[in-house]
N, C-alpha and C positions, 0 to 999 in steps of 0.2 A: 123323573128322577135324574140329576144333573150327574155327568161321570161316572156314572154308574157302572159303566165299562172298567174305565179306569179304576179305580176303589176295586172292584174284582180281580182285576190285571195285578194290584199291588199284594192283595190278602193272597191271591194263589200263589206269586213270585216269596212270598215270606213265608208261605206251607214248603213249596219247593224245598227252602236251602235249611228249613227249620229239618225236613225228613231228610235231606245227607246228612247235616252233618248229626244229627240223631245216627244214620245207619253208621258211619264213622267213630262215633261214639262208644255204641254195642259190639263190634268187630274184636275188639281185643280181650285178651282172656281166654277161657278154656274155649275152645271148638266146640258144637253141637248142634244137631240135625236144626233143633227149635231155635237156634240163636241165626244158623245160615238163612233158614227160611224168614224170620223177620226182617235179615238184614237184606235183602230182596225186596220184600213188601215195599221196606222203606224206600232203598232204592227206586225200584219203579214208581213206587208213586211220587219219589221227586220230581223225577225227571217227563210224568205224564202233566204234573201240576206246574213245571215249567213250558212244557208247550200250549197249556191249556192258557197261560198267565200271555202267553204271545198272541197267541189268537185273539183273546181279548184287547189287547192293547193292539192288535191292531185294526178291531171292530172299531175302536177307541175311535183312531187319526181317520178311519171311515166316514163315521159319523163326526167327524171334526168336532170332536169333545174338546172342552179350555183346559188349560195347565200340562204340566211336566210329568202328571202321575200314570197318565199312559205306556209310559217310556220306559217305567223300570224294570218293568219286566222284560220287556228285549236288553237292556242295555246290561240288569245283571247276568242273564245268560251269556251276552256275548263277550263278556270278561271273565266269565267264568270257562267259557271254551280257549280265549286267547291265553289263559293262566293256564289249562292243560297242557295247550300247544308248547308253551314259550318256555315252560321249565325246564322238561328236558332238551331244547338247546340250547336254553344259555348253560346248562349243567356239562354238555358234549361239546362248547364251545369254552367255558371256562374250565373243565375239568372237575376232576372230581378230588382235589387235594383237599386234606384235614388241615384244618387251624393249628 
């Protein structure tokens, strides 16, 4: 099976962000024991499904798989972590003034 890493690496990296922002989703509204506890499930399994999507992409460049499909999944985590990092300082760097 050709890429067969990568195709794995891409389906886990699309479960990943499909379960945040699903948990993000469910989060608003009334509070309850059964809605925290999904919103956990979700969570953890995005973020187990994004290292799983790493690992594979980089069983992927291992095994010197062909194409760019091994990559998404490091490359969407690592902007999704630089997107955590950078907001709040450019928010403490720009301020926090209203329109």
């Amino acid at each position: 099976m050709n890429n067969a890493y990568s195709r794995t690496s891409a389906v886990f990296i699309i479960l990943g962000i499909s379960f945040l922002a699903l948990s993000y989703l469910i989060a608003g509204g009334e509070p309850s024991v059964e809605k925290a506890n999904t919103i956990k499930l979700l969570f953890f399994s995005a973020i187990s499904s994004m290292i799983v999507s790493n690992l594979l992409g980089a069983v992927g460049i291992i095994r010197r798989e062909r194409g760019l499909l091994k990559y998404s999944g490091m490359l969407t985590v690592t902007f999704l972590i630089l997107g955590t990092v950078f907001v709040p300082i450019l928010m403490g760097i720009l301020g926090f003034t209203t329109p």
